[in-house]
DRENLUMSE-130443 format. One record per residue: residue number from 1; residue in one letter; z, y, x of N, C-alpha, C in turn. Coordinates in nm, 4 decimals. Each point is the difference from the previous one (the first is absolute). Example, Ala and Ser with C-alpha at 12.3 -4.5 7.8 and 13.67 -1.06 7.14 Angstrom:
% DRENLUMSE-130443
seq, type, n_Z, n_Y, n_X, ca_Z, ca_Y, ca_X, c_Z, c_Y, c_X
1, a, 0.7800, -0.5690, 1.3190, 0.0000, 0.1190, -0.0890, 0.0000, 0.1200, 0.0900 .
2, s, -0.0720, 0.1050, -0.0350, 0.0060, 0.1190, 0.0820, 0.0730, 0.1090, -0.0770 .
//
This chain:
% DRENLUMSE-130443
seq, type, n_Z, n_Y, n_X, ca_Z, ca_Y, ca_X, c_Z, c_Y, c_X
1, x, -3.1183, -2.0318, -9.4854, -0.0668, 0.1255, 0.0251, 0.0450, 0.1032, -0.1031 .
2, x, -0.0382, 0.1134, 0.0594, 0.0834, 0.1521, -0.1088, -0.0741, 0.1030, 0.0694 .
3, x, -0.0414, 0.0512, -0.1125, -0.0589, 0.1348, 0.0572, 0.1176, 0.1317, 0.0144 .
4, x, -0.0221, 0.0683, 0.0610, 0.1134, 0.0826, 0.0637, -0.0616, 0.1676, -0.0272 .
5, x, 0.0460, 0.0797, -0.0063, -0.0341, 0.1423, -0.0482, -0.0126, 0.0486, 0.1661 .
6, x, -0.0276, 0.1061, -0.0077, 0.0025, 0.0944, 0.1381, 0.0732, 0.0547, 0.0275 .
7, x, 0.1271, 0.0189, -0.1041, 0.1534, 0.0622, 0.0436, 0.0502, -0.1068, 0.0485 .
8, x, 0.0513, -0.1490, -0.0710, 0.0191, -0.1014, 0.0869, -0.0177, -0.0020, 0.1226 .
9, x, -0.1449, 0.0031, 0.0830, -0.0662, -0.0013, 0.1484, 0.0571, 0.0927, 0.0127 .
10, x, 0.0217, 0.1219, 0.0170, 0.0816, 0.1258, 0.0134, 0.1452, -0.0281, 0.0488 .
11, x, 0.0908, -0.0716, -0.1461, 0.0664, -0.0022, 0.0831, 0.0730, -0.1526, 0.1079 .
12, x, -0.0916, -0.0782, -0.0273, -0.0043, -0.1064, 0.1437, -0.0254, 0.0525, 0.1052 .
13, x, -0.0773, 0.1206, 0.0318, -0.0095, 0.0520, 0.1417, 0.0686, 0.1028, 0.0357 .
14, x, 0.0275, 0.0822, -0.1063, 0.0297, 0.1652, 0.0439, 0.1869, -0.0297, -0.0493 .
15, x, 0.0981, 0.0030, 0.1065, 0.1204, -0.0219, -0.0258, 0.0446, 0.0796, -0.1326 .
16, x, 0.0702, -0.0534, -0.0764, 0.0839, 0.0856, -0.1282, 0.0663, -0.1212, -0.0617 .
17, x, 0.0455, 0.0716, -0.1782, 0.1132, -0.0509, -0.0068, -0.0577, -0.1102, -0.1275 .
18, x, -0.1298, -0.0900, 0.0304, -0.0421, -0.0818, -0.0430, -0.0810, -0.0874, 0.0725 .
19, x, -0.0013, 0.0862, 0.0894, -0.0617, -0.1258, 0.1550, 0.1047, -0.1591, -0.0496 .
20, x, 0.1281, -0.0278, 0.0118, 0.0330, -0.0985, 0.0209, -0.0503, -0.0549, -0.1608 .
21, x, -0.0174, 0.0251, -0.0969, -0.0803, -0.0149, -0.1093, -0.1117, -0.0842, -0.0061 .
22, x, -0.0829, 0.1040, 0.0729, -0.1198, -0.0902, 0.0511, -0.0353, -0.0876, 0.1147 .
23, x, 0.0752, 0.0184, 0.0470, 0.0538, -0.1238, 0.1737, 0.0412, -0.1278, -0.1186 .
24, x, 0.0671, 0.0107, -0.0950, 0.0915, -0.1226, -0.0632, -0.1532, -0.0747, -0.0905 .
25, x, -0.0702, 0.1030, -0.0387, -0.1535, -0.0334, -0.1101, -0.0776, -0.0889, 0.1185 .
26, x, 0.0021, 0.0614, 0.1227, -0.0888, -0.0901, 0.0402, 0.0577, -0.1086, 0.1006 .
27, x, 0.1175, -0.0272, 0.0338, 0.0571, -0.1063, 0.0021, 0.0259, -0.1189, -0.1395 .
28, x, -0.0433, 0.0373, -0.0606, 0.0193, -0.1364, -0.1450, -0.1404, 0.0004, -0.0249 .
29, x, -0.0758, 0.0958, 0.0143, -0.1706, 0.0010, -0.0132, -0.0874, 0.0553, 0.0996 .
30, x, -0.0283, -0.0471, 0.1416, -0.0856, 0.0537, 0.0827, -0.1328, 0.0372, -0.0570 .
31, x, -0.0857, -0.0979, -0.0920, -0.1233, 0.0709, -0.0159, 0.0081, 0.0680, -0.1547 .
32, x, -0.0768, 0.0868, 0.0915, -0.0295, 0.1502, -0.0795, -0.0919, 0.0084, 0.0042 .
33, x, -0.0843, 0.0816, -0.1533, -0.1370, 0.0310, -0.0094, 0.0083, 0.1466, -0.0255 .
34, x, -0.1403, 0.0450, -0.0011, 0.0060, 0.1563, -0.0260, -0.1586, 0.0266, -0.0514 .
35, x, -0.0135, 0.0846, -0.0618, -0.1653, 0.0864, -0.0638, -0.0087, 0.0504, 0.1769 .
36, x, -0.1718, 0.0220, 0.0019, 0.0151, 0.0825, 0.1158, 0.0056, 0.1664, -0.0178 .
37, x, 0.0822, 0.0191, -0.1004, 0.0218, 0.1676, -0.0439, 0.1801, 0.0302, 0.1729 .
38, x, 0.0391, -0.1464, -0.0405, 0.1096, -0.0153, 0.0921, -0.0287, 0.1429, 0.1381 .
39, x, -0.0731, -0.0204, 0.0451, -0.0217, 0.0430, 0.1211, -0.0282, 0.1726, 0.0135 .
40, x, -0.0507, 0.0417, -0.1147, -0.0264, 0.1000, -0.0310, 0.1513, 0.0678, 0.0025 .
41, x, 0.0548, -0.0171, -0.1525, 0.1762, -0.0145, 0.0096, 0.0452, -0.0100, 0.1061 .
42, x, 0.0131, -0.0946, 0.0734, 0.1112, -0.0028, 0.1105, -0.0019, 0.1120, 0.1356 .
43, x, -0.1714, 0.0305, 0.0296, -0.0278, 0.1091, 0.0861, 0.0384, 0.1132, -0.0610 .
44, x, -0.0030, 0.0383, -0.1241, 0.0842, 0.1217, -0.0734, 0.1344, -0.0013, 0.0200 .
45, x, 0.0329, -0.1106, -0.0174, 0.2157, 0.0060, 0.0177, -0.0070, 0.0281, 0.1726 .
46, x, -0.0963, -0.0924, 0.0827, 0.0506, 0.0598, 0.1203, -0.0564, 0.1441, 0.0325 .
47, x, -0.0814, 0.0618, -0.0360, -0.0715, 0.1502, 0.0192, 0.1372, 0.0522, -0.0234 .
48, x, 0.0858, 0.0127, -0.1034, 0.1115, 0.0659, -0.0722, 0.0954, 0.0040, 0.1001 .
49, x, 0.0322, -0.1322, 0.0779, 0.1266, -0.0193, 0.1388, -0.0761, 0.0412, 0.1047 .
50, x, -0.0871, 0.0477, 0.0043, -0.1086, 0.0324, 0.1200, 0.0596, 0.1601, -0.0226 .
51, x, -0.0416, 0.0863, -0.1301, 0.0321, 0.1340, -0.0205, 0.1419, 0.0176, 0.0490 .
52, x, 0.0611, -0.0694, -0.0856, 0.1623, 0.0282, -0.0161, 0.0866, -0.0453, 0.1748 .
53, x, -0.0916, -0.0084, 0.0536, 0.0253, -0.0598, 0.1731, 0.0891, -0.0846, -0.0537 .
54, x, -0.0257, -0.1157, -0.0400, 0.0920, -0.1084, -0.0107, -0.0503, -0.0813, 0.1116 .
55, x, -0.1523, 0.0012, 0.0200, -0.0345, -0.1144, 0.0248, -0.1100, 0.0862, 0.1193 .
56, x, 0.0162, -0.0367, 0.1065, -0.1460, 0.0069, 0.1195, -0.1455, -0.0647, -0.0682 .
57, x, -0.0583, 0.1104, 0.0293, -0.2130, -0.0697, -0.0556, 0.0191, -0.1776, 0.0264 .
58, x, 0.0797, 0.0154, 0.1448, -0.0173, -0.1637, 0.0762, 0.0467, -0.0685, -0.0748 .
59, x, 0.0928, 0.0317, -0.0538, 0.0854, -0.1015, -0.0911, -0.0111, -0.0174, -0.1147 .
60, x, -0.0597, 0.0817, -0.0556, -0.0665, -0.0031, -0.1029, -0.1477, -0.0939, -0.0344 .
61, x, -0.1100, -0.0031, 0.1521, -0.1152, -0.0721, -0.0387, 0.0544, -0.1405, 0.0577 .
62, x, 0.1275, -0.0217, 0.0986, 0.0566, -0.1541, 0.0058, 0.0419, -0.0702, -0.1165 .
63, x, 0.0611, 0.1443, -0.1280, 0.0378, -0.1104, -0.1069, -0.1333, -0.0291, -0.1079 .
64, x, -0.0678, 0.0827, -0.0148, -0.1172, -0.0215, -0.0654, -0.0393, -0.1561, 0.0589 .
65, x, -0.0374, 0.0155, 0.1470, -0.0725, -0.1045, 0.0632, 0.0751, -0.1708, -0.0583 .
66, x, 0.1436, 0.0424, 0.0287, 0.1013, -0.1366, -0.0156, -0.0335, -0.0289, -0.1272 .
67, x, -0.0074, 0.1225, -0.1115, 0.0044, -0.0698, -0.1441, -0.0943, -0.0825, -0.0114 .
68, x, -0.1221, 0.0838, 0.0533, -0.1249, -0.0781, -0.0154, -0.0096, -0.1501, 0.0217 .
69, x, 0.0351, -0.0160, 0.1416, 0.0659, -0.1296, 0.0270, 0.0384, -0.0807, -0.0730 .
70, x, 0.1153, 0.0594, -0.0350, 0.1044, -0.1090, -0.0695, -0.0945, -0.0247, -0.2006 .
71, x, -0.0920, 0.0900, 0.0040, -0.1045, -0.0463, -0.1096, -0.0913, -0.0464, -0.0516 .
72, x, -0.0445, 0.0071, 0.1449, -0.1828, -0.0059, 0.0355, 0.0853, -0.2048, -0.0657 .
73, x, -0.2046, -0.0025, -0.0869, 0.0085, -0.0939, -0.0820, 0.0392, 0.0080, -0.1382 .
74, x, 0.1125, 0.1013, -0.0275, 0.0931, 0.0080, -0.1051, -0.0647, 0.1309, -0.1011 .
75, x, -0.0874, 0.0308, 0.0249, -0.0762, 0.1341, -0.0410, -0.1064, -0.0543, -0.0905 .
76, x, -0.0130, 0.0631, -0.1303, -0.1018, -0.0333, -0.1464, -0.0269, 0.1036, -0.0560 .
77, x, -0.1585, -0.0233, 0.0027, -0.0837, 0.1018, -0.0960, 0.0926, -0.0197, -0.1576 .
78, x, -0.0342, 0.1111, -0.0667, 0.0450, -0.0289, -0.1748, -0.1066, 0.0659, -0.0963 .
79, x, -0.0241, -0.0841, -0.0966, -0.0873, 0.0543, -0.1049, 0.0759, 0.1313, -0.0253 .
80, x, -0.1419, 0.0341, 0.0059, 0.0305, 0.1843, -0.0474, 0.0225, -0.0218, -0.1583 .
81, x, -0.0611, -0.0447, -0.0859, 0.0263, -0.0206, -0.1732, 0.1327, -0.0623, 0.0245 .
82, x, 0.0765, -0.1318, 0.0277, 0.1470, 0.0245, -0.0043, 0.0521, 0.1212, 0.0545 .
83, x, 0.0206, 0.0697, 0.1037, 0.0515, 0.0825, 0.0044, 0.0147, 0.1204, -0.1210 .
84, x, -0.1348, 0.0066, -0.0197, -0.0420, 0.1445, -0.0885, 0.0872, -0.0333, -0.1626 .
85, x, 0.0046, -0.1281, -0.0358, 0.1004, -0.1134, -0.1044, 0.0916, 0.0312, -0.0592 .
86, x, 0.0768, 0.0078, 0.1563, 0.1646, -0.0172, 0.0734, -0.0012, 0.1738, -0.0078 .
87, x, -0.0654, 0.0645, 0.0168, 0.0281, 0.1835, 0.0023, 0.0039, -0.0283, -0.1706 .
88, x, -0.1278, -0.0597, -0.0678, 0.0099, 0.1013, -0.1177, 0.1280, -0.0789, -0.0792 .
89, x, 0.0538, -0.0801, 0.0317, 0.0903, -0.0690, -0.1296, 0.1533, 0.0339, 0.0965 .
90, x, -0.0295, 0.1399, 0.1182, 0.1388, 0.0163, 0.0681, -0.0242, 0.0899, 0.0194 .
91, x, 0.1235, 0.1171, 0.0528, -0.0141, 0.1673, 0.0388, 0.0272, -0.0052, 0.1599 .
92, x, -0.0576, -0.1634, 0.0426, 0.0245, 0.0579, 0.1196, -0.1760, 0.0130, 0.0870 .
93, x, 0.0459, 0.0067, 0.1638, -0.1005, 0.0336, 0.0767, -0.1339, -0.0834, -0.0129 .
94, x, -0.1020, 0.0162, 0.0505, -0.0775, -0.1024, 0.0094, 0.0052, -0.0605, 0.1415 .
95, x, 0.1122, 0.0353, 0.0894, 0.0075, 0.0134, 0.1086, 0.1241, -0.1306, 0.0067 .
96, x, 0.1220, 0.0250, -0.0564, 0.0436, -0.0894, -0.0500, -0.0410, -0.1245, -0.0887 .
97, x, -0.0673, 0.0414, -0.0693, -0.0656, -0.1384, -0.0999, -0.1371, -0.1034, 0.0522 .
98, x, 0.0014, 0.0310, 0.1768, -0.0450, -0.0076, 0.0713, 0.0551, -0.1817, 0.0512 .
99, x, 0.0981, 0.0429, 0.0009, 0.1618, -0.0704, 0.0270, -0.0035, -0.0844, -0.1037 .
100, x, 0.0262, 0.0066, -0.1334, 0.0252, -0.0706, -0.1066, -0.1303, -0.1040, 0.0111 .
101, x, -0.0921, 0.0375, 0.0181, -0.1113, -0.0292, -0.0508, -0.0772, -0.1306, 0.0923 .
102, x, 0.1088, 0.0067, 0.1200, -0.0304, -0.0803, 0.1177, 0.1027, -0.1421, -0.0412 .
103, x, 0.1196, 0.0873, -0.0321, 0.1159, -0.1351, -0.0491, -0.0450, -0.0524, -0.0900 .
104, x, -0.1026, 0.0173, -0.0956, -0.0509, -0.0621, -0.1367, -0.0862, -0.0975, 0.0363 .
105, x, -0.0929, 0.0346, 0.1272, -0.1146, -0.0425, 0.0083, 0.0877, -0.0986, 0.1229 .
106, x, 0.0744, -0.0453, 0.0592, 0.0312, -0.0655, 0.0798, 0.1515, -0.0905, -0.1065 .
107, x, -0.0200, 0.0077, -0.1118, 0.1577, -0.0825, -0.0613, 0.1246, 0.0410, 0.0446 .
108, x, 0.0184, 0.1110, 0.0002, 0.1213, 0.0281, 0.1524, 0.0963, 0.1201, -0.0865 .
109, x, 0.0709, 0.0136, 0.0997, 0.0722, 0.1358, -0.0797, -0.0269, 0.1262, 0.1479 .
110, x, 0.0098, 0.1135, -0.0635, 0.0029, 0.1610, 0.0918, 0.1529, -0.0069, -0.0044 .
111, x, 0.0187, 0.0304, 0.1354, 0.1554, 0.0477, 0.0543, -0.0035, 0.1534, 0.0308 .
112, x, 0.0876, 0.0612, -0.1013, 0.0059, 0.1014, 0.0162, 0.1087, 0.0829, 0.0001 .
113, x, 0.0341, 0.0887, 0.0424, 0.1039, 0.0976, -0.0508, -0.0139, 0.1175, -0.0674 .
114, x, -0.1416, -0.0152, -0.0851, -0.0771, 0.1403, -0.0444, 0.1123, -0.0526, -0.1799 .
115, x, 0.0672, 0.0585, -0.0517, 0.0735, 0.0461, -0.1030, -0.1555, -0.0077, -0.1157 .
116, x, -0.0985, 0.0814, 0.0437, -0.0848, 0.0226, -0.1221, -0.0772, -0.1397, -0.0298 .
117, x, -0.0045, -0.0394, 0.1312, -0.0573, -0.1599, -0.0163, 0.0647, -0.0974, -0.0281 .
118, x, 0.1042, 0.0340, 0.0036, 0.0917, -0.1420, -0.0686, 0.0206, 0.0108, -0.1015 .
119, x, 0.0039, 0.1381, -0.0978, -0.0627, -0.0061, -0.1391, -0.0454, -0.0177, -0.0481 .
120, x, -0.1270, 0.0016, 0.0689, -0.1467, 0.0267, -0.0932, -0.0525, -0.1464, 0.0190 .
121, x, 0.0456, -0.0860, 0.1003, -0.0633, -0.1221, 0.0121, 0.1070, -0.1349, 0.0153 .
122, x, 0.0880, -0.0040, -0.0406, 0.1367, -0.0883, 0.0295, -0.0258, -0.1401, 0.0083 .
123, x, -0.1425, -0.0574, -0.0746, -0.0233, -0.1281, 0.0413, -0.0933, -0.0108, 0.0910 .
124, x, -0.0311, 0.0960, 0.0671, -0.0894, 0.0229, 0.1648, 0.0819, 0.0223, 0.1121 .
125, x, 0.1375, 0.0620, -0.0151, 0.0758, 0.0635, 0.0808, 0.1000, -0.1006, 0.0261 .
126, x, 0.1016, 0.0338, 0.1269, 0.0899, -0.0258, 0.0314, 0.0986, 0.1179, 0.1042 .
127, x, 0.0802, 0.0306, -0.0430, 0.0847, 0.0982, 0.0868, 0.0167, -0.0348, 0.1252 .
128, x, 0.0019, 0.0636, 0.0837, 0.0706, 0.0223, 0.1480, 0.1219, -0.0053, 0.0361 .
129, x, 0.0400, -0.1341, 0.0108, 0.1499, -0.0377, 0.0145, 0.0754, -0.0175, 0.1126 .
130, x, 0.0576, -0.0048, 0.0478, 0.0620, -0.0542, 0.1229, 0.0757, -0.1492, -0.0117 .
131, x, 0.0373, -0.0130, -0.1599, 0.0413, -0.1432, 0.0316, -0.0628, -0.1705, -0.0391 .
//
């Protein structure tokens, strides 16, 4: 198991030039966990391809629906005091440390491609690789 960020889910569904990235993450690791902040996030990235007409409303609440799917089960409350922890001993989000805070509490590592998080937390993290 690995908890996965919301750019990850992003780009497993929404084609680009890290889709095969995350197609390769979850072929060597199908289960994935997530905070339920996940969902919040991911309806924002699709609102954004919704504006930018990337993406039809329809296609947009099918991928919401699929993620859900492919999660439902995989979704965890997180202590608000770790989180609040993980902000003060880091400059990052509490939105992100959301994320960290789930990989801590599950033994796991966050897959990410967030640059600020693979700084700030390198024995929580793991990069977004393709190989």
């Amino acid at each position: 198991m690995i908890v996965v960020d919301s750019n990850v889910l992003a780009y497993f569904y929404l084609p680009g030039e890290r889709t095969a990235a995350a197609e390769a993450l979850f072929e060597r690791d199908p289960e994935w966990a997530v905070p339920v902040l996940w969902r919040s996030e991911f309806r924002n990235i699709l609102a954004g391809y919704i504006r930018w007409k990337s993406l039809t409303f329809d296609q947009a609440c099918a991928l919401q629906s699929e993620a859900e799917s492919l999660l439902s089960g995989s979704e965890f409350e997180v202590d608000s005091r770790a989180v609040l922890e993980l902000v003060r001993d880091s400059d990052c989000s509490a939105y992100d440390c959301e994320f960290i805070a789930l990989a801590i509490k599950l033994t796991t590592k966050l897959v990410t491609a967030d640059k600020k998080l693979l700084r700030a937390f390198p024995t929580h993290t793991m990069a977004l690789t393709a190989g």
